[in-house]
C-alpha positions in Angstrom: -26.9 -77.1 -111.5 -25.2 -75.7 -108.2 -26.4 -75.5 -105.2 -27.1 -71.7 -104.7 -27.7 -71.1 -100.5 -30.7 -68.9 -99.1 -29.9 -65.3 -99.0 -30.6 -65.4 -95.2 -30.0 -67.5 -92.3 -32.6 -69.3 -90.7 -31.9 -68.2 -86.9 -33.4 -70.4 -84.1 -33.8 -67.7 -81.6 -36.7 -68.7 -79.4 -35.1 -72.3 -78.7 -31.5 -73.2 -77.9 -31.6 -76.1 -80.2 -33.3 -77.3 -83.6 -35.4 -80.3 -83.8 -38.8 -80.6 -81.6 -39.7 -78.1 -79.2 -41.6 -78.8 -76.2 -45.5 -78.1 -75.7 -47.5 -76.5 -72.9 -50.7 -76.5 -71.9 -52.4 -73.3 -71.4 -53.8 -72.7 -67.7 -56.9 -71.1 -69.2 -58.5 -73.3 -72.2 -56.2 -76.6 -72.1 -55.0 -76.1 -75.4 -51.5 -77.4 -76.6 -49.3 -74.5 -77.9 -45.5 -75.0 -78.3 -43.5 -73.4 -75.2 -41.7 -70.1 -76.9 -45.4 -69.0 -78.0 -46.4 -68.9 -75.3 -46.8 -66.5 -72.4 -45.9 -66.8 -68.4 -48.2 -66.1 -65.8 -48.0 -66.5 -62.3 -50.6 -66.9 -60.3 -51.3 -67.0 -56.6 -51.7 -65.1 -53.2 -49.5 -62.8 -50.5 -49.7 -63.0 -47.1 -49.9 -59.5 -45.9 -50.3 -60.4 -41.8 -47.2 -59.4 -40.7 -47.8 -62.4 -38.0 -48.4 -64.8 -40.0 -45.6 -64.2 -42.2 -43.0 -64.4 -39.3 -44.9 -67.8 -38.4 -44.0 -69.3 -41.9 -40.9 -70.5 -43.0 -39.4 -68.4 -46.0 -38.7 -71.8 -47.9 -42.4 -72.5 -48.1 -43.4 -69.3 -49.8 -42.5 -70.1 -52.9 -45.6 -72.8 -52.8 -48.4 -70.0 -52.3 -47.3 -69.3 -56.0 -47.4 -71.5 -59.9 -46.4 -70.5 -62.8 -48.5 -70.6 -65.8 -48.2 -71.0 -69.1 -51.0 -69.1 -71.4 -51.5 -69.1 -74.9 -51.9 -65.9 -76.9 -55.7 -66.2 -77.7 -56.2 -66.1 -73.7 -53.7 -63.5 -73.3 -55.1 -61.2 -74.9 -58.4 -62.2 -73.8 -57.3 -61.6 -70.0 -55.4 -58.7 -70.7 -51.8 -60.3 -69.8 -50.9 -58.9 -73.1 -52.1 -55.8 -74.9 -52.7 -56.3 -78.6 -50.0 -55.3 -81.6 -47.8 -54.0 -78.6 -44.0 -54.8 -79.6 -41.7 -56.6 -76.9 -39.5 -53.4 -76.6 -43.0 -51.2 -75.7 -44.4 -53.6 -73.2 -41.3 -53.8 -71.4 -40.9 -49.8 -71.3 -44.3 -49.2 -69.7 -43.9 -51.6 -66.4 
């Protein structure tokens, strides 16, 4: 018997490598869902006092903002992502 291959190939496009893939935790509902499922969200606040802004370094704004990581039941739930919208749509509209 010989060894026919698959008529495709298996591409690995949402990680760089094969093997295991690292897991998140989603902000919202603490659930585990691997890391190219899931969706980034930043979260945090502006200072709009132009005073206030001049007061604080410009190295230290980066800590009035985290990033999350959201899975896709609470994306869609929160309205991060609109439902059966394609990447090439989403990216259009913004």
């Amino acid at each position: 018997m010989v060894n026919i291959p698959a008529p495709y190939r298996r591409g690995y496009k949402h990680t760089g490598k094969k093997g295991k893939e690292s897991s998140v935790r989603c902000s919202f509902c603490g659930r585990t869902v691997p890391r190219w499922k899931s969706f980034v969200s930043y979260r945090g606040f502006r200072i709009n006092d132009p005073v206030l802004r001049r007061q604080i370094d410009t190295r230290r704004t980066s800590m009035f903002q985290r990033k999350e990581y959201v899975c896709p039941s609470c994306a869609r739930h929160r309205g991060i992502v609109k439902i059966g919208r394609s990447r090439k749509s989403r990216v259009s509209i913004r």
